[in-house]
C-alpha positions, 0 to 999 in steps of 0.5 A, a space after each residue: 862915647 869916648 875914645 881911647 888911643 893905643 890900645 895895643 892891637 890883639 886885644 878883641 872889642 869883647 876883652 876891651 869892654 870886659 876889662 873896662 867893665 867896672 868903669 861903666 864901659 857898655 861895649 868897645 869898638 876898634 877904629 878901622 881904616 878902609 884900605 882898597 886894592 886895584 888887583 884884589 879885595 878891599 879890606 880894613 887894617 884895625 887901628 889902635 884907637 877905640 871907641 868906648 860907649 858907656 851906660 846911660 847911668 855912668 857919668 863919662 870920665 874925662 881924663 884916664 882909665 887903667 888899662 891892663 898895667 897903665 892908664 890911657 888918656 881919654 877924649 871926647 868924640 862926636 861919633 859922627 864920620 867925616 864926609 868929603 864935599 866933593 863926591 859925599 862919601 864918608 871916612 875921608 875929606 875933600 882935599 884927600 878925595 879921589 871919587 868924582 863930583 857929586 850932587 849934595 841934593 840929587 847925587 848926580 854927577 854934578 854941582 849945585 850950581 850947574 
């Protein structure tokens, strides 16, 4: 898997991957961000990075590709969420972390410690 930043965002997952085809790209999928509302629904806000999975047979590119008119760098990414320490969900850490502490082996609502 790779990642692409600024990918301009009316662009579909399916355009992306169509138009990246030739470079061996197997599917695309727009990054997102979680956003929670106190008085409605929660939601996402696509964001403008891109992950990319390649077939089995294509050797991953390391530097760019051309994309529509200009060429867009290309990285690495492990694929892995992030998770905070202090309550174990994903997509945040723990510095930035508002749930409350939670047991990494049993879940409950205190530390290993205790």
């Amino acid at each position: 898997m790779k990642k692409i930043s600024d990918v301009p965002q009316p662009y579909t997952d399916e355009e992306i991957a169509s138009f990246l085809e030739n470079s061996g790209v197997l599917s695309a999928r727009r990054q997102v961000r979680h956003v929670s509302e106190e008085d409605g629904p929660d939601g996402y806000i696509p964001l403008k990075s891109v992950i990319l999975t390649f077939k089995s047979n294509v050797k991953l590119p390391d530097s760019v590709f051309r994309w529509v008119s200009r060429s867009i760098r290309c990285v690495n990414t492990l694929g892995l969420p992030f998770s905070a320490f202090n309550c174990r969900r994903f997509g945040h850490i723990a510095r930035n972390c508002r749930g409350s502490t939670s047991c990494k082996i049993c879940g409950a609502p205190h530390t290993v410690v205790e």
